[in-house]
Every structure is written in structure tokens, then in C-alpha cells.
C-alpha angles and dihedrals in degrees: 000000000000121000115228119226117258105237121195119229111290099251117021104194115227118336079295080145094058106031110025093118086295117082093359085047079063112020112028127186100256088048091053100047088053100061085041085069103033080065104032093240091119118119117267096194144013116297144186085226119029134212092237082052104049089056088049095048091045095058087044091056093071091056090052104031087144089062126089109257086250101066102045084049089060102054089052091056096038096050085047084066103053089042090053086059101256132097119301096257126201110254118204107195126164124218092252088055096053081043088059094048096049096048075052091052100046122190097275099079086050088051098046093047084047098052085048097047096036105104150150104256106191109103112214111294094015111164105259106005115074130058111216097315097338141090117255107221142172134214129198142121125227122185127236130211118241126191117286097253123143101240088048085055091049102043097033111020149206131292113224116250132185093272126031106311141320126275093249139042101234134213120230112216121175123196142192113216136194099227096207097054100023085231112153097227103173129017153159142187138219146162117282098255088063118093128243080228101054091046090054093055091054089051120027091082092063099037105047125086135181102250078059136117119184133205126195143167124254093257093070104053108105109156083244088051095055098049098057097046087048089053090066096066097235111123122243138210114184136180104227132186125271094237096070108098107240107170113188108248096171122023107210129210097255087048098256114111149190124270129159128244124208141183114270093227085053092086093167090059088234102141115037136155128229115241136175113240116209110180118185146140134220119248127186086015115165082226114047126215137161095211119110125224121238121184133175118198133183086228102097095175112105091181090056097031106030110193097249099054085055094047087052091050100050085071095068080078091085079077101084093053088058097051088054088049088054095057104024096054100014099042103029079049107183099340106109096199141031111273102227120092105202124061093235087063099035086065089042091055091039095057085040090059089046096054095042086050078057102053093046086052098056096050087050092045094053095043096061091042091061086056094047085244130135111248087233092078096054118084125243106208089043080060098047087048086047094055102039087052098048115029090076083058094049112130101202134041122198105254 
């Protein structure tokens, strides 16, 4: 049976759609057309589709990923009218041409914006998002399918499989999350073959900070990993293997105890670091499991940091994998891969879904905080539905 094309509402009045407290709350114009100009990619001249409007247009394209590509494109530009102080006109526009403006674009005006609206959102003492005085935060990397174009194999890559390759080149992206409010606060993104490791090391530097407390899975600890997200002052608190030899060299009084962790290179054991061991396993689970948990923290004091609050705590890290769900299956809807055939245009879809992930976070963030509520219990997809419903009906646009 045939599908029948998604159409938007006839006239959508103003860019109510972009600007209405959602995309312009987080992106507003000023702030656009100044990274437009930090990287050249503002208009020159006068077009059909500017540059403004393409950014714009491309965030908007994660909240309506069911809609032809047409008709998201026309309530951006007509809402840039009426923004621009004239009458909201009718745009015809074919796919070739959008093609054409976003090849203009390129992904490095997306990423910047994204590198200057990315945050941390809890403020101090937030419901759900802070331990003791720090950030709780999560770090963790997930892969998403692009379309299987030859540019995107060659540049992305293919994951193995148990017979010959998968169906899709797929995209690496790694996050940093803040566990209480689900907002993406940091990102990047690579082809499949690079490590979320590797990534990390790259990153980590830039993106700690020392109100921080992060939380990460057991396939990221490496000793040189660890020292250079422990430079950065923020506090950690990993899951490691089992394989790594940690002998107790100090029981403390909550059980957990202090061990030492070296280079591998470093055969002699010279230059160690000193690390707090926390070993547990989970009873009367609703998921059981026999594995045992084993976790290493810079936070030596049992008596401000007891074993079992930070046991407790590790498990916020589920988190992360939350928030991908939210934009790799609720955002990205039905579609089971990312609309965009050249790798230039998969990242900057990519960094347009995380920062419209963003914008639907803070309004759900502020929102529970109004109500003294932590965002957790709000529902993301109720949120999506709320502001796809109401934003054509908005009365009033941010200058």
C-alpha cells in the first residue's frame, strides 16, 4: 500500500514552530549569525535559502523527522519572514535545492553552535542532579546507522558482523551527559573504526570540569585515561575489569579499601597512582545477575563519600544510555537511518539532533524545576508530542 506524504498545517503563522521558547530559547538568531561569520559560511548575497535559515531548518528536522523535507523547510522560511518584519511568504524549494544549502552550510557551523549551546543545566542543589556539591555526570558513546552511500562507507565504515558486514555504515558519536537533567552537554562525533577510547582522550581535557563527578563504564578505564580525566579535577568514579590486580593495601571502615593502579608500560610499579576500591553485587535485583560490580574513585574519604552511597550512585550511569535512546529511536521516529547521504551532511545532522535533544531537555528541565520536581519523572516523548502540537498555535516569537 501506498504512504501517504506527512503535510504540515497550511499556514503556519511566523517561524512559531522555530522560535516559540524551543530552537530560538537555544539558538537564537545573533548567536547564529555570529558563528555564520566566525566560519564564512554567512550569505553573501541574497538567497532563496539562507544560511540563518538552513541552521534553523536543520534542528527543526529532528522534531519533524515524519515530514517531507519541503514542508519543514517552509515553516522555517516563512517564519524568517515574519521574523524579518514582512509578510510570511510561501517558499518553493525542491529537494536538489535544500541539498545545495546545506552542502553550502557544512557541518562546522552545526558543531560550533553546538560546542557554544551544549551545558550543564542543574543549577546547585537541583533535585536529582548533584552528589554532595558535584555534577553528576555520564560518559558513553552509542553508534547510529547512515544511509548506505558510498561516501558515508568509506568515510564512516562498517561494523563486522558474523558474516561478511552489516547492512549500514554507521556513525560513532560519544557524549557526555548530565545524569540529573539528561542534557547532552558535551559531544563528538567519528567514524565507526575510532574508539570510544580514543575519542575520550582527545576530549576529556576540554570537557571536565571540578564541580564535576563522572561516571563511566568499565570499557573506558586505561591507567593514561585515568590520569588525564583526573587532571582535570573533576572526581571519577569507573567501573573497571576484573582482570586488573588491585591488592588492598588499606581496609577501610565501610569495607571499600585502597589499592594502587600503574601503567602498564611502568613494569617496576614506580609511579602509581592511588585509587579507592568499592567491590559489590547486586541482590533482589529485578534483573539478576551473578557479576559483581568493581569500581575505583579519586574520592579516598570513606567518612564523605561512604561506599554504599557511591555504589548507589554508579548506577545513575544508566542514564546515558536513556538519553541515546531518546534521540536515536524518539527523535529519529521510524526512520532507521539518518536521512543525509554524504558524510559532510550525516555530522551535521547529527549535531543538529543533539542540540535539538538540548532544547527539548531544557524546557523539560525547567519545567520540573518550577514544580520542585526532578526532570526524571517527566516524560520525553510526552514533551516532544506537547511541543509539536502546540508551537504552530504559539501567540508570541522572541524578537
Amino acid at each position: 500500500m501506498a504512504r501517504t506524504r506527512k503535510a504540515l498545517p497550511a499556514r503556519v503563522d511566523t517561524a512559531h514552530l522555530i522560535s516559540a521558547g524551543v530552537l530560538a530559547a537555544v539558538c537564537p538568531r545573533p548567536l547564529i549569525d555570529e558563528v555564520l561569520a566566525e566560519t564564512g559560511k554567512a550569505s553573501q548575497r541574497e538567497r532563496l535559502l539562507p544560511a540563518a535559515a538552513v541552521v534553523y531548518y536543520v534542528m527543526a528536522l529532528a522534531l519533524w523527522r515524519e515530514a517531507p523535507l519541503e514542508e519543514v523547510l517552509r515553516v522555517v522560511c516563512e517564519g524568517l519572514h515574519w521574523l524579518g518584519g514582512g509578510q510570511a511568504e510561501a517558499v518553493q524549494a525542491s529537494k536538489s535545492a535544500i541539498s545545495q544549502a546545506r552542502t553550502r552550510l557544512g557541518p562546522e557551523v552545526m558543531r560550533r553552535l553546538a560546542q557554544r549551546v551544549l551545558r550543564p543545566l542543574a543549577a546547585p542543589g537541583a533535585p536529582g542532579a548533584w552528589y554532595r556539591e558535584q555534577r553528576v555526570m555520564a560518559l558513553d558513546g552509542s553508534c547510529l546507522d547512515v544511509a548506505d552511500e558510498q561516501a558515508n562507507a568509506q568515510f564512516f565504515g562498517y561494523p563486522t558482523a558474523v558474516r561478511g558486514q552489516s547492512a549500514f555504515p554507521q556513525a560513532r558519536v560519544l557524549g557526555l551527559v548530565e545524569c540529573g537533567t539528561h542534557a547532552v552537554v558535551a559531544a563528538d562525533i567519528a567514524s565507526y573504526a575510532r574508539s570510544e577510547k580514543a575519542m575520550a582522550a582527545e576530549v576529556l581535557p576540554d570537557w571536565l570540569h571540578k564541580d564535576m563527578l563522572l561516571l563511566a563504564d568499565r570499557g573506558f578505564y586505561s591507567f593514561k585515561l585515568w590520569q588525564l580525566a583526573a587532571g582535570s579535577g573533576a572526581a571519577l568514579l569507573w567501573r573497571v575489569s576484573a582482570t586488573i590486580k588491585l591488592p588492598a593495601q588499606q581496609v577501610l571502615a565501610d569495607g571499600s579499601y585502597l589499592s594502587t593502579v600503574y601503567d602498564s608500560a611502568d613494569s617496576a610499579r614506580r609511579h602509581g597512582t592511588t585509587v579507592r576500591v568499592i567491590e559489590y553485587a547486586l541482590q533482589n535485583s529485578a534483573t539478576p545477575t551473578k557479576d559483581s560490580y568493581r569500581l575505583i574513585t579519586t574520592l579516598l574519604n570513606a567518612d564523605r563519600a561512604p561506599g554504599l552511597e557511591l555504589a548507589a550512585l554508579y548506577h545513575e550511569r544508566w542514564e546515558i544510555e536513556g538519553v541515546f535512546d531518546e534521540f536515536k529511536t524518539h527523535l529519529r521516529g521510524a526512520s532507521t537511518v539518518l536521512r543525509s547521504k554524504t558524510p559532510d551532511l550525516v555530522q551535521q545532522e547529527l549535531w543538529g539532533l543533539l542540540l535539538a535533544h538540548f532544547a527539548v531537555r531544557q524546557l523539560m528541565a525547567q519545567a520540573a524545576w518550577q514544580q520542585e520536581l526532578d526532570p526524571d519523572r517527566l516524560s520525553f516523548m510526552h514533551a516532544v508530542r506537547v511541543i509539536k502540537r502546540k508551537l504552530p498555535q504559539a501567540a508570541a516569537v522572541p524578537p
